[in-house]
Each structure stands twice: as C-alpha cells, then as structure tokens.
C-alpha positions as CSV (number, residue, x, y, z in Angstrom):
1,X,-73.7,-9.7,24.0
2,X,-71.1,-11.2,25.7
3,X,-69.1,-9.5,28.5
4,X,-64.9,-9.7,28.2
5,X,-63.6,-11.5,31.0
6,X,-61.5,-8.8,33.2
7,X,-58.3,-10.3,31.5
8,X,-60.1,-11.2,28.1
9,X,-57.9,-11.3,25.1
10,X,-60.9,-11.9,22.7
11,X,-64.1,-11.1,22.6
12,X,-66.4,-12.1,19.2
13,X,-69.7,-10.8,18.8
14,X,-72.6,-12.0,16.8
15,X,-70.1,-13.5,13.9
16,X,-71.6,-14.6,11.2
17,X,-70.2,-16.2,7.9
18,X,-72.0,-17.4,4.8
19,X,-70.3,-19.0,2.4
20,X,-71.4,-18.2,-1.4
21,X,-71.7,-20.6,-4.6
22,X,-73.3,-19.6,-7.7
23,X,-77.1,-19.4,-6.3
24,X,-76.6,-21.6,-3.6
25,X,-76.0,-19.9,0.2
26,X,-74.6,-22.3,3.3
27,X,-74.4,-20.7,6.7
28,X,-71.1,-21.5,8.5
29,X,-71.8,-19.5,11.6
30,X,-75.0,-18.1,12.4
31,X,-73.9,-16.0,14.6
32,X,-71.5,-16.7,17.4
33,X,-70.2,-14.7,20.8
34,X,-67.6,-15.9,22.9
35,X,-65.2,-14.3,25.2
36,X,-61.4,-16.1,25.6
37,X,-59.4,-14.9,29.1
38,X,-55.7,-14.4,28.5
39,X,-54.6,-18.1,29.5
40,X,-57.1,-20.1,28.5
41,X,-57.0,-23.6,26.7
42,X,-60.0,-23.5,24.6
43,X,-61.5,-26.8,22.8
44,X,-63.6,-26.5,19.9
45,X,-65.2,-29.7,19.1
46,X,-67.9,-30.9,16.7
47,X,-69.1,-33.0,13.9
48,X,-67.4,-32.2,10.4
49,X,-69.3,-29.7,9.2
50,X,-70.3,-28.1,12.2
51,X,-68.2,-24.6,11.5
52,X,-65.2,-25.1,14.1
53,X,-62.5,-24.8,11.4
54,X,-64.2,-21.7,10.0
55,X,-65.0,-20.6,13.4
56,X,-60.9,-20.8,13.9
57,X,-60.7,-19.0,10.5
58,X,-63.0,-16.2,11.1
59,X,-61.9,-15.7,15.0
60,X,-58.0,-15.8,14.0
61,X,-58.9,-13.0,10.5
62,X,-57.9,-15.9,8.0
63,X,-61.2,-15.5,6.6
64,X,-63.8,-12.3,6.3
65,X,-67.0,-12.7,8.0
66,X,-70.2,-11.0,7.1
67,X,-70.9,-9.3,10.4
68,X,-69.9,-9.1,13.8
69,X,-66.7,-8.2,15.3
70,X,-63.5,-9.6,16.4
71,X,-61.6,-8.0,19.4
72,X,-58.2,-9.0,20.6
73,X,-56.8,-7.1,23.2
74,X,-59.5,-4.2,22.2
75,X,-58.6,-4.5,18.5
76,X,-61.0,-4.9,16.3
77,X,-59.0,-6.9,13.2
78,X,-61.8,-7.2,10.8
79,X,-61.9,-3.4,10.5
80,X,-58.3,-3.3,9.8
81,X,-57.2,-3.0,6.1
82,X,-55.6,-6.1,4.7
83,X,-51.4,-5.5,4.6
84,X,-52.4,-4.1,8.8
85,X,-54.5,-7.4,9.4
86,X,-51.9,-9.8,8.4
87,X,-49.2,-7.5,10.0
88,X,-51.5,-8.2,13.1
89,X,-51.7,-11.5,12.6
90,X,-47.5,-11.6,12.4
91,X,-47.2,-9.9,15.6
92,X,-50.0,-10.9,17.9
93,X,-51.1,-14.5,16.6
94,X,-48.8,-18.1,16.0
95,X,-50.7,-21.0,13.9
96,X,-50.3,-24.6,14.0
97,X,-51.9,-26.9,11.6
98,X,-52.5,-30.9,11.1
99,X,-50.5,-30.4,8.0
100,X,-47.2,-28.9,9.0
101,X,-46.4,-26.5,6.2
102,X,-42.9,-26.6,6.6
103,X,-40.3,-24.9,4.1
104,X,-38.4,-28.2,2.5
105,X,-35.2,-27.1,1.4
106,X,-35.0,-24.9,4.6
107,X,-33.5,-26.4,8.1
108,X,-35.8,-26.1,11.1
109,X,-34.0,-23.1,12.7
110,X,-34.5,-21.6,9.2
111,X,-38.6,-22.5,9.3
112,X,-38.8,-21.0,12.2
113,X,-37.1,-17.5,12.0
114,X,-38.8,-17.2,9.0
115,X,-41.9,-15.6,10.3
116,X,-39.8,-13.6,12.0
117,X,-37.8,-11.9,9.0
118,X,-41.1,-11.2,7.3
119,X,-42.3,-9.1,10.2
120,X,-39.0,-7.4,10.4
121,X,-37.0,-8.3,12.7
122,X,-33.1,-8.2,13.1
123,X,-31.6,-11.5,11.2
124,X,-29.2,-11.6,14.6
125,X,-32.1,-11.4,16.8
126,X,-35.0,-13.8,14.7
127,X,-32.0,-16.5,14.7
128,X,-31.3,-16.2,18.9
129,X,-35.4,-16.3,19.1
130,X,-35.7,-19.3,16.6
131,X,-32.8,-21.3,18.5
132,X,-34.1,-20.4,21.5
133,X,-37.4,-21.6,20.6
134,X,-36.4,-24.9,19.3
135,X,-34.6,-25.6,22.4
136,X,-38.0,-25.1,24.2
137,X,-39.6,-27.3,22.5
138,X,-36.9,-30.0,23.0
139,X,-35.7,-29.7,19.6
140,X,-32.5,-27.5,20.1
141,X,-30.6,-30.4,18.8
142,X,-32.3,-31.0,15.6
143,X,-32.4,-27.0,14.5
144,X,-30.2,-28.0,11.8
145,X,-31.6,-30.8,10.1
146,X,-34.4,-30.1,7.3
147,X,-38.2,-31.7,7.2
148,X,-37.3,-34.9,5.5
149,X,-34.3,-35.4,7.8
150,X,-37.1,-35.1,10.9
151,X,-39.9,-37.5,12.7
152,X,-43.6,-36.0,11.9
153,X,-43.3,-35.9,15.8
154,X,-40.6,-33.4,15.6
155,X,-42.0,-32.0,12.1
156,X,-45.2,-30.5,15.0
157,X,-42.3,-29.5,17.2
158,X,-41.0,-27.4,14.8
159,X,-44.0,-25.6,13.6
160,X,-45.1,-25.2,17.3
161,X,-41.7,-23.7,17.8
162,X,-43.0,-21.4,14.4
163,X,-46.2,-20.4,16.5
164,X,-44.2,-19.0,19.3
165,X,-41.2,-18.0,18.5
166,X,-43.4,-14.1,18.1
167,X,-44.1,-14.3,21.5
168,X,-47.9,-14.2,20.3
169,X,-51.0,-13.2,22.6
170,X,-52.8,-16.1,20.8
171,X,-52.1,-19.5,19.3
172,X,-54.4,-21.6,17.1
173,X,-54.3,-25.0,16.2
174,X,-56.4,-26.7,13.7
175,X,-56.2,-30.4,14.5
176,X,-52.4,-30.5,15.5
177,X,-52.3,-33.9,15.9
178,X,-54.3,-34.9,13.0
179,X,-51.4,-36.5,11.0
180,X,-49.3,-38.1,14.2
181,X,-49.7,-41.7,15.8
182,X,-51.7,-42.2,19.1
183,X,-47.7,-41.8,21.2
184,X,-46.5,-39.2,19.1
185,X,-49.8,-37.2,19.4
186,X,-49.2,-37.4,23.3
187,X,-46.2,-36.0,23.5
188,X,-47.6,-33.1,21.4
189,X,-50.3,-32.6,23.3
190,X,-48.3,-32.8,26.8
191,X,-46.1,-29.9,25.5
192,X,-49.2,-28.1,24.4
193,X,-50.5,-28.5,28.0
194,X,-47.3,-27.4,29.5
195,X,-47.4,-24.2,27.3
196,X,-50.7,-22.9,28.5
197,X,-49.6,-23.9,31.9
198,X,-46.2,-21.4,31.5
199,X,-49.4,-18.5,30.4
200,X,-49.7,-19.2,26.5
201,X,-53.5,-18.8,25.5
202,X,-54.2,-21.6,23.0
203,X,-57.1,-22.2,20.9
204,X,-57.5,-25.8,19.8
205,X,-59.8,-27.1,16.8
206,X,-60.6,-31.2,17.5
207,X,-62.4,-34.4,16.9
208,X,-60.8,-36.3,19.7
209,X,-62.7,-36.3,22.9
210,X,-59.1,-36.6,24.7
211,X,-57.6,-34.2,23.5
212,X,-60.4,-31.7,24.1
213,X,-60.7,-33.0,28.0
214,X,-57.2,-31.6,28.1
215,X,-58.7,-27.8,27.5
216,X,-59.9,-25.6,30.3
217,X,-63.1,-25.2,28.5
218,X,-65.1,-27.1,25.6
219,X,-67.1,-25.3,23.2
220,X,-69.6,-27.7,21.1
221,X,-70.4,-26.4,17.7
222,X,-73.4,-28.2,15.8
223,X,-74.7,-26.4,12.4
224,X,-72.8,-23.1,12.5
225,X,-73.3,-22.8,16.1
226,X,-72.1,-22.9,19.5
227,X,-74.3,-25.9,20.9
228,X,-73.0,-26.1,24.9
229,X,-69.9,-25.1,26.8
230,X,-68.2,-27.1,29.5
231,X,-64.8,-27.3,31.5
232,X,-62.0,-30.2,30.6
233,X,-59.9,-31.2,33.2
C-alpha cells in the first residue's frame, strides 16, 4: 500500500479494471497504487494499449473500476453515488483532451463559463472567472470569437482555460497535444509547464518522450501496469 505524500492530493490503491465482452475478459489495470503530491506534474507514458488512458479514466472517476480506491484530498469518489461523483468532478477536477470538445455555435468566453453554470454558479461571477481565465491563458482577446473563427493552437487554449477556470485541485490531460503541429504543441506545453509552476497539479497521458521529460515524475505503464517510475526534468 502506498503511503500519501504529507501534501498528497491522491492516493489510488490496488485499482483494478477489467473490461467485459460477451465471454471474453481483458485486464486494463491489474492493479495499480500511486500516490500524487499537490503540485506535481505527472507523466504517464506507454505503448497503446498499455492502460494509461484508462488509468486517467479510472484515477479521474470517468470510468468504474472493479476494486480499489480512489482518494483525493481524503475522498474516496468511487464510493460516492453517481449525480455526487460528477458534482465532484465539476468542483474539484478540470479535463483537457487531444480532441477539444468545444461547443460550436458558442464563443470561447461562452465554452468556458459553461462548466461553470452547470455547477451553479452566479452567471455574473462564471463570466468574470471565464474572462479572467482566457486572459491567463493569453487568449483574453479572442473570448469572443467561436471555434471555427480560432487556430487549433488557441482551440487548446481555450479548453485549458475550460479546465481551470473551477479553480480545480486536479487537472488531466489525455494527449493535449495530440492534434497540434510540432510549434503549436510547444507553446501548449510551455503554458502547461508554467501552470504547475504557479501550484496547479497536472496529470498528463503521453506518447511523446518530450513532452513527458517535461513532468516531475514519469510513470511507465506496460500491460495494465505501472512498469518503472522516474523524474523528468
């Protein structure tokens, strides 16, 4: 069992996931402890098919596991029922994704308060947080201008601007990069950096041994499984 860090924000213990066909059984993780600090940049890297998109999945409550537990800050989310998990999930957790999932008839500013109108906050307040946001990010500029209207560069802006806007105690990010040229990939990944740097605790699924040298720490997955763990830069 793993022991939290003394500022751990999650601690996973002995997860496991099987995924379920007909008669046929595969094991996505076999059973997998890890312990995040508040602050950390996290890389999880592997071969496809290793289990580091389900292991975001699972960790972040998007998917049900079969046993184990999930704690962030000393919640345990896959014991929660399912309109209190994703209410968790609103208030505690942003997402980024390769593909953007951006609203199209909506502006940016509009994308990004979104998230904040569902969980219930003030229309006044979710637009200062969603302008304010944007302007973070470097996009304060182009709040008004809808997805077609904007580069895939500032597309990731925008649904970076999404994951934070909540101030969340966690951020994931599946492959944010996955659908942006070498440049523009950079300059997403240098305002990822600079994020963690200001305190945001980001977990980062990727292929690109750059991009994970970027992290704090490297976790290898292989087969369901954590295979070795290492620092980044």
């Amino acid at each position: 069992m793993v022991t939290p860090a003394h500022d751990g924000i999650l601690l996973a213990t002995d997860v496991h996931k099987v995924y379920r066909t007909g008669a046929e059984s595969v094991v996505a993780l076999g059973g997998i402890d890890v312990s995040i600090p508040r602050g950390e940049f996290l890389a999880v890297m592997g071969p496809s098919g290793s289990g580091k998109t389900t292991f975001l999945n699972c960790l972040a409550a998007l998917d049900d596991i079969d046993s184990g537990s999930v704690l962030i800050e000393g919640v345990d989310i896959h014991k929660l029922p399912d309109a209190d998990r994703s209410h968790y999930r609103a208030q505690k957790m942003g997402f980024i994704f390769q593909s953007f999932n951006l609203i199209p008839v909506f502006t940016a500013v509009e994308n990004v308060e979104l998230p904040l109108l569902l969980a219930g906050s003030d229309p006044s307040e979710a637009r200062r947080r969603a302008e304010s946001t944007l302007e973070r990010v470097g996009l304060g500029h182009r709040k008004n201008h809808r997805p077609n209207e904007l580069s895939g560069g500032e597309q990731q802006r925008t649904t970076i601007a999404r994951a934070l806007a909540g101030n969340p105690a966690i951020v994931w990010a599946d492959e944010p990069t996955g659908n942006l040229d070498t440049e523009t990939a950079g300059s997403i990944m240098e305002l990822l950096s600079e994020l963690n740097r200001d305190g945001l605790t980001l977990v980062l699924v990727t292929h690109d041994p750059a991009i994970g040298g970027l992290a704090n720490r490297i976790i290898r997955m292989r087969d369901g499984l954590i295979q070795s763990e290492d620092g980044g830069s």
